[in-house]
Each structure stands twice: as structure tokens, then as C-alpha cells.
DOKEFI-856518 format. One record per atom (N, C-alpha, C, O, CB): residue in one letter; x, y, z. Coordinates in steps of 0.1 Angstrom, whole numbers, plus 2048, in hexadecimal, padded with zeros to 3 digits. Each point is the difference from the previous one (the first is absolute). Glycine has a CB too. Example, Ala and Ser with C-alpha at 12.3 -4.5 7.8 and 13.67 -1.06 7.14 Angstrom:
2
A8847C784E/A7F780C800/A80980C800/A80A800807/A7E37F4805/S80F8177ED/S80980B800/S7F880B808/S80580B801/S8077EF7E9/
REM end
This chain:
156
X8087F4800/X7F880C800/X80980D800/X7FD80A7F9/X7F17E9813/X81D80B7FC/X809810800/X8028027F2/X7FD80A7F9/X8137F481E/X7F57F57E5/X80A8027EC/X7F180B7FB/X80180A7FA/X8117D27FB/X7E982180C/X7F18057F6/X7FD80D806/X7FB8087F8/X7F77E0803/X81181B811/X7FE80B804/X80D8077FF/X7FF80C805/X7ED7EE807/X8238017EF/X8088117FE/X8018017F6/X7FE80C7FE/X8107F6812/X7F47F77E0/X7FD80D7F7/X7EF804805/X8038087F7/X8107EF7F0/X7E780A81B/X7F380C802/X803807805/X7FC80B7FC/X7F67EC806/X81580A809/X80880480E/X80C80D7F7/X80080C803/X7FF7D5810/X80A8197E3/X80A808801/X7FD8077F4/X8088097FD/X8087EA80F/X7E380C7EB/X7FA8077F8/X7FA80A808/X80580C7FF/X7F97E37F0/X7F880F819/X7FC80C806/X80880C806/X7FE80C800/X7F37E3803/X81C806803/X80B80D803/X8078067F8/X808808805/X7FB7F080C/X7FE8057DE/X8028047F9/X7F480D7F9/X8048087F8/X80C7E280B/X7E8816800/X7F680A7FE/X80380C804/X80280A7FA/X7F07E8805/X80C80A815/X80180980A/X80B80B800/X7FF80C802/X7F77E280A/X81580A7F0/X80E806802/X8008097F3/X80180D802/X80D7DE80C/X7F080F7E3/X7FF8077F6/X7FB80B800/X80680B7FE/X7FC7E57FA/X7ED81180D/X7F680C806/X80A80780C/X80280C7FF/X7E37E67FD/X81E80B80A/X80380A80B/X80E8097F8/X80480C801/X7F37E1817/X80D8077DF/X8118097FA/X7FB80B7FA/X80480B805/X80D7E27F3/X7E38137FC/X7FC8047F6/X7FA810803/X80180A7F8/X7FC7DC800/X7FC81B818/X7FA806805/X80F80C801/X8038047F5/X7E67E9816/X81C8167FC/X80A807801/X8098057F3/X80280C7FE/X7FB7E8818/X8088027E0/X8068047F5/X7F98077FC/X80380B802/X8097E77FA/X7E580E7FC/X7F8805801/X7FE811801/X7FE8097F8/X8017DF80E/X803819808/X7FB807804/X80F80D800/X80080C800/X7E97E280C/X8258097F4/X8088057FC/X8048037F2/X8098087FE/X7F97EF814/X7F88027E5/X8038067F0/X7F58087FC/X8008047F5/X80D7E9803/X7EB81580F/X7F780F7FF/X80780C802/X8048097F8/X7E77EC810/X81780A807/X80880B80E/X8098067F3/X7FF80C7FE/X8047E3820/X80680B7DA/X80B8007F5/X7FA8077F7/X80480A7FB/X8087E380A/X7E680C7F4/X8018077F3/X7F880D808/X7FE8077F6/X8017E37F3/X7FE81B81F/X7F9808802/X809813804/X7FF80D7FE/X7F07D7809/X8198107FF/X80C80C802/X80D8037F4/X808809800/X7F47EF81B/X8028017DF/X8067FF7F2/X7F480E7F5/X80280B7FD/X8067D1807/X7F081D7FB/X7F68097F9/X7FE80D80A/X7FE80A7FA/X7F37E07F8/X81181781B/X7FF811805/X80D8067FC/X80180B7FB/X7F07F181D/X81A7FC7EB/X8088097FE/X80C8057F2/X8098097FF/X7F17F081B/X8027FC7DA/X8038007F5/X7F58007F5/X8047FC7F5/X80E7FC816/X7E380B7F7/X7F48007F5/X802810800/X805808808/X7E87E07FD/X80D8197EF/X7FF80D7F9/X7F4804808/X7F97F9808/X8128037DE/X7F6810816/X7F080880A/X8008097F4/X80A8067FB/X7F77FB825/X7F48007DE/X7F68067F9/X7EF808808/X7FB7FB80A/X8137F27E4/X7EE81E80C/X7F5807805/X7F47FC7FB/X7FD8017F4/X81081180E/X7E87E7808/X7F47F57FA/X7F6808803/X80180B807/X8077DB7FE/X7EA8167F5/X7F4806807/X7F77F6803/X7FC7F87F8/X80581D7FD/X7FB7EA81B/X7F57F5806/X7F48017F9/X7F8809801/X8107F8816/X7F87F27DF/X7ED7FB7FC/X7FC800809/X7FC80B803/X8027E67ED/X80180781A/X7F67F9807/X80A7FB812/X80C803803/X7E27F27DF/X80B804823/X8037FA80B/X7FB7F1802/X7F67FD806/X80B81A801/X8047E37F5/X7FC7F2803/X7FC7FB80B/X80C7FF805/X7FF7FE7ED/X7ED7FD819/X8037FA80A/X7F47F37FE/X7F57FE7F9/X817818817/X7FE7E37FA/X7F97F1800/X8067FC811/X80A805805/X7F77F27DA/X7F77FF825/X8027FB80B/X80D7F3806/X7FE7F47FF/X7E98167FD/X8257FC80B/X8077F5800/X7FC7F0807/X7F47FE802/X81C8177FC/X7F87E4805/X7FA7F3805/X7FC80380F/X7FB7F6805/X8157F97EB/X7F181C819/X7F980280B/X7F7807800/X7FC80380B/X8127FA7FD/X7EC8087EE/X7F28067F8/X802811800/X7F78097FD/X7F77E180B/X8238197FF/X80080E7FE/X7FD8067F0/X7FF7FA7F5/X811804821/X7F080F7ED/X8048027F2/X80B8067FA/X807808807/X7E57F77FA/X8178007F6/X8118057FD/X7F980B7F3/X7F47FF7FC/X8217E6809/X7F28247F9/X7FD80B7F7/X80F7FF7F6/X80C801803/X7E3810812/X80C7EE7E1/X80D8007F6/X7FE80C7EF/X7FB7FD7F5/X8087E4816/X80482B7FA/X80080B7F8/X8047F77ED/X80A7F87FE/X7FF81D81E/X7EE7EE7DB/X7FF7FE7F2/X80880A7FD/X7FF80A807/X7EB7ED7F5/X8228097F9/X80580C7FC/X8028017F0/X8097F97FD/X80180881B/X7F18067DC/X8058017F9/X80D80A7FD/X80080C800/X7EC7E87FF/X81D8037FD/X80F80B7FD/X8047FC7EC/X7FA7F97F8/X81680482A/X7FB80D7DE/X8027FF7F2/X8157F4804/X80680480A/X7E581F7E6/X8187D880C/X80B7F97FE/X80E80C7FE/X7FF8087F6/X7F07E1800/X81C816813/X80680B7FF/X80C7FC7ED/X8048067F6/X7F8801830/X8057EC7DE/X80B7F97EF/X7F27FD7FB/X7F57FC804/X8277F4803/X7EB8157EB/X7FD7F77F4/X7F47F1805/X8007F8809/X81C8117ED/X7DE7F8802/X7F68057F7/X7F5809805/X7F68037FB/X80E7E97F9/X80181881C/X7F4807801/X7F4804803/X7FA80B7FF/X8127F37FA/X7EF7F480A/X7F17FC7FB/X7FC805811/X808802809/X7F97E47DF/X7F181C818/X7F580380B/X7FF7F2804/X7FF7F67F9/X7F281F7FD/X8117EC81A/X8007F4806/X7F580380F/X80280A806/X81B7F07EF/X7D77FC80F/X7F7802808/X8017F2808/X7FB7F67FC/X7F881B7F6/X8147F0817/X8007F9813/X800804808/X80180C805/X8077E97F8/X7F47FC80A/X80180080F/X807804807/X80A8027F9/X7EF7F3805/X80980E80E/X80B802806/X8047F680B/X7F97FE80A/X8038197EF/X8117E3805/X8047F280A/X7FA80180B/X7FB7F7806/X81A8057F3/X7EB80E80B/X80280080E/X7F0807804/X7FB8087F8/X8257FC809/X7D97FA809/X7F5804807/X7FF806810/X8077FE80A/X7F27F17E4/X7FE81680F/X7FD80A80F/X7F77F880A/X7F77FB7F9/X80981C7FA/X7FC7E681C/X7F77F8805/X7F980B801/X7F47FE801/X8157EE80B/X7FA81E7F4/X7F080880C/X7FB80C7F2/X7F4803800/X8187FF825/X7FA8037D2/X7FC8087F7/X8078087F5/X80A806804/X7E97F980C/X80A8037E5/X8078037F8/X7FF811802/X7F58067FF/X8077E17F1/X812820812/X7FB811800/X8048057F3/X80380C7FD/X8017FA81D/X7FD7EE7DB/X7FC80A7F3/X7F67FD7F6/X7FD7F4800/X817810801/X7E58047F7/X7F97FF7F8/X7FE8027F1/X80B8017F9/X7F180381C/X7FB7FC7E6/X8037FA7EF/X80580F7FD/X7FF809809/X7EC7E17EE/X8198177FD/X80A80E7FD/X809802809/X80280C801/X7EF8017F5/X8167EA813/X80980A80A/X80F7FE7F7/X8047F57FC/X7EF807823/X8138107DE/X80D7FB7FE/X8077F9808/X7FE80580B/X8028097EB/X80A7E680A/X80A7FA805/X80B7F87FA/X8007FD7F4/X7F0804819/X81C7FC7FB/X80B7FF7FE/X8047F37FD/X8027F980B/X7FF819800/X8027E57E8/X7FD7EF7FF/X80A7FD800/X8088077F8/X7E77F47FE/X8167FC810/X80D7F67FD/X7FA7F57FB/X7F47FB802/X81C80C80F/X7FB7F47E5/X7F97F57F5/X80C7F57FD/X80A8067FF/X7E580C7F4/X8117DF80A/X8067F87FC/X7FF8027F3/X7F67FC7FB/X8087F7817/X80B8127E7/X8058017EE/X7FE7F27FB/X7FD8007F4/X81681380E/X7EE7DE806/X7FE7F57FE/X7F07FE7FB/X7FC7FB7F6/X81880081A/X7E380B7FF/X7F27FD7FD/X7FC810806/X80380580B/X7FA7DC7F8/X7FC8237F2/X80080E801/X7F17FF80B/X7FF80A807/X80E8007DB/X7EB7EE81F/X7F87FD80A/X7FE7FC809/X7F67FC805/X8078067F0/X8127FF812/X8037FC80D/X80280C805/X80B8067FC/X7FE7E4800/X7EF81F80F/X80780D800/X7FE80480E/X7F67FA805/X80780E7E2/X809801820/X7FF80580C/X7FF80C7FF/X8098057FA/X8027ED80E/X7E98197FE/X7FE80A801/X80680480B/X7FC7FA80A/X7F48047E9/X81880980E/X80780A80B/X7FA80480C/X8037FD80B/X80680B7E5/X7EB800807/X7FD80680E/X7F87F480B/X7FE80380B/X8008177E7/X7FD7D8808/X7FA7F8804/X8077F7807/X7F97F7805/X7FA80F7EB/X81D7FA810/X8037F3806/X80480280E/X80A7F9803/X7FC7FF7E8/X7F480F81E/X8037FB80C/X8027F0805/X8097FC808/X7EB81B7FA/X8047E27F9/X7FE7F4804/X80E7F37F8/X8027F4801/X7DF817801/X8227FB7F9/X80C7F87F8/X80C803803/X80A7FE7F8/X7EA8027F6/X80F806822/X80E809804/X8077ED7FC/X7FD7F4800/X7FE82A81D/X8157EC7DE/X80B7F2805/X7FD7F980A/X7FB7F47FE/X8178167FE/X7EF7FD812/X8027FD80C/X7F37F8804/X8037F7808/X80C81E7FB/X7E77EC7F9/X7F37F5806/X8057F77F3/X8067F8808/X7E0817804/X81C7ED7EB/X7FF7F77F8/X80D7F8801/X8037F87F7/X7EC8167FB/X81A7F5817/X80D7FA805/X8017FC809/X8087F7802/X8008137F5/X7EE7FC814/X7FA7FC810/X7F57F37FC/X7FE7F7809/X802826804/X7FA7E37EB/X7F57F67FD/X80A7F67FC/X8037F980A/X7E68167EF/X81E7EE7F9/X8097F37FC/X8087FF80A/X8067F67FB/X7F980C7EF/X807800822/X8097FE809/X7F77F780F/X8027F6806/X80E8237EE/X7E67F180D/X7F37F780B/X7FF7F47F9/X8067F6805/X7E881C804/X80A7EE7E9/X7FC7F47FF/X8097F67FC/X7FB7F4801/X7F48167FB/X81E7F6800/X8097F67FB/X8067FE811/X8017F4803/X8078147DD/X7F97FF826/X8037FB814/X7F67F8800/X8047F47FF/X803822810/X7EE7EC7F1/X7F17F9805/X8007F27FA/X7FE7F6806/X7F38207FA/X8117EA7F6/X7FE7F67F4/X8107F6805/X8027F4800/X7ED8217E6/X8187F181C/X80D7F9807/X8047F980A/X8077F6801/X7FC8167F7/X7F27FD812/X7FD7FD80F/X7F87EF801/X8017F6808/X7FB8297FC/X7FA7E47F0/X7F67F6800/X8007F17F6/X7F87F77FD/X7FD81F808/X8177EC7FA/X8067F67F4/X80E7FA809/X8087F97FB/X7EF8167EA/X80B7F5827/X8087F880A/X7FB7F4804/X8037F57FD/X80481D808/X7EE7F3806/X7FC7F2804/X7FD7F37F4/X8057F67FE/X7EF819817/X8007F87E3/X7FE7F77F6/X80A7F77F8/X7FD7F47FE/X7F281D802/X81F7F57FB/X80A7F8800/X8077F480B/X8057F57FD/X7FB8207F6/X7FD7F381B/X8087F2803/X7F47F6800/X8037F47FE/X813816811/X7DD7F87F2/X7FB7F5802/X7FE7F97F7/X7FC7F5801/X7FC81380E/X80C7FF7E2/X7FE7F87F7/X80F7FA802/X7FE7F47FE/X7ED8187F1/X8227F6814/X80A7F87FE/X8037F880C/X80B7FA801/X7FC8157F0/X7F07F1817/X7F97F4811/X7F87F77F5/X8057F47FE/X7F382081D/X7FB7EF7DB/X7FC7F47FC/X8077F97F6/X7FE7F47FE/X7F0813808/X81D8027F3/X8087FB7F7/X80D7F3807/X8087F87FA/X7F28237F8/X8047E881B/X80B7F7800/X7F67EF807/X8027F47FF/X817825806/X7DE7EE802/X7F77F0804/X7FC7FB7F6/X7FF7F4801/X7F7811811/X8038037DB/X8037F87F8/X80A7F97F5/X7FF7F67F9/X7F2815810/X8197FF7FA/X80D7F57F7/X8097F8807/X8087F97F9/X7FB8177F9/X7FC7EF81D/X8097F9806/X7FC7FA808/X8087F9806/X8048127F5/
REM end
């Protein structure tokens, strides 16, 4: 009965561990492209369409400023997004407001409005991947040895 229960056994801890890794890189190759795109993306002068909001997974709502801008290189073209980053409690701009875009020249619709990113500092998004890859580290201790406690009552 054990043989049948460790590959089940060491597949499942192959899930756990992969999810918990994934969670943090993750959250670390955002933190990157994010601070990458604030502090080497072009900025250009946009004007707010609209305001998007929708409700995140705790049913707050997030507010995410629409911007159309014109492309500062070649070819130039009129470009209308979202903005990455969102507000929990309210958006203080409105449609026609001028504002200030930083933009990925990669994906011209990946973009961060300036005056909007309180919520995207370095510093929380470097505090967050550091908690959770601790947490996720913390919690993948025990679970290891007990999987290498049943690893040894089953191979030996």
C-alpha cells in the first residue's frame, strides 16, 4: 500500500513546491518589469477616455484610468489603454484630464500612468516578493522533511 501511495505522494509535492516557487518568481518578474518600464520607458502626454473599474477577488473595487496617447517613435500611431496599475478606493482623474504615460515600446499597451501609480511604489512590490518567497519558504520546511521521513520508511 505505501509503494502506491509515494509516486501520488511525491507528485503532489511536486505541485505544492512548484506553486509555491512560481508564486514569488512571479511576483518577482513583474516587481522587474515594472520598475524597468518606470524608469526606462519613454513618457509621453496622454488624455483619460474613461476609467475602468471592476471588482478584485475581495469584491473591492479597483479603478483603472483608460488613456489614449500618440506613440513617441515611429510609426506614431494613437494608442488607447489601460493602465497596469489600479487604485483601491478612487480614481482622482477624469476623462479629458491630461496625464503623463510611461509605455513599454515592446507593448505599447502596457502602460503606467504617473500620476496614478501610487500603488505600484518599488518598495511595496519588493516588500510583497520578499514576505511571500519567506512565507512560501517557511512553509515548505516542515513539509520537506516529512516528505524525506516518508521517503526513507518507503525506500528502506
Amino acid at each position: 500500500m505505501t509503494l502506491f501511495l509515494a509516486p501520488l505522494l511525491i507528485s503532489a509535492c511536486f505541485l505544492i513546491v512548484w506553486s509555491l516557487c512560481y508564486i514569488p518568481w512571479w511576483l518577482a518578474r513583474e516587481t522587474v518589469k515594472v520598475h524597468r518600464l518606470r524608469t526606462h520607458g519613454p513618457r509621453v502626454t496622454g488624455e483619460v477616455v474613461s476609467v475602468w473599474i471592476t471588482a478584485d477577488g475581495d469584491g473591492d473595487l479597483q479603478h483603472y484610468p483608460v488613456v489614449s496617447f500618440t506613440l513617441k517613435d515611429p510609426p506614431y500611431s494613437a494608442v488607447e489603454a489601460k493602465s497596469a496599475t489600479g487604485s483601491p478606493h478612487q480614481c482622482r482623474l477624469s476623462p479629458r484630464d491630461e496625464v503623463e504615460v510611461v509605455y513599454d515600446p515592446e507593448d505599447p499597451e502596457h502602460i503606467i500612468v504617473v500620476e496614478h501609480d501610487w500603488v505600484a511604489t518599488p518598495f511595496w512590490y519588493g516588500f510583497a516578493t520578499l514576505a511571500i518567497g519567506a512565507l512560501c519558504a517557511k512553509g515548505l520546511t516542515p513539509f520537506a522533511k516529512a516528505v524525506y521521513r516518508f521517503g526513507e520508511l518507503v525506500l528502506w
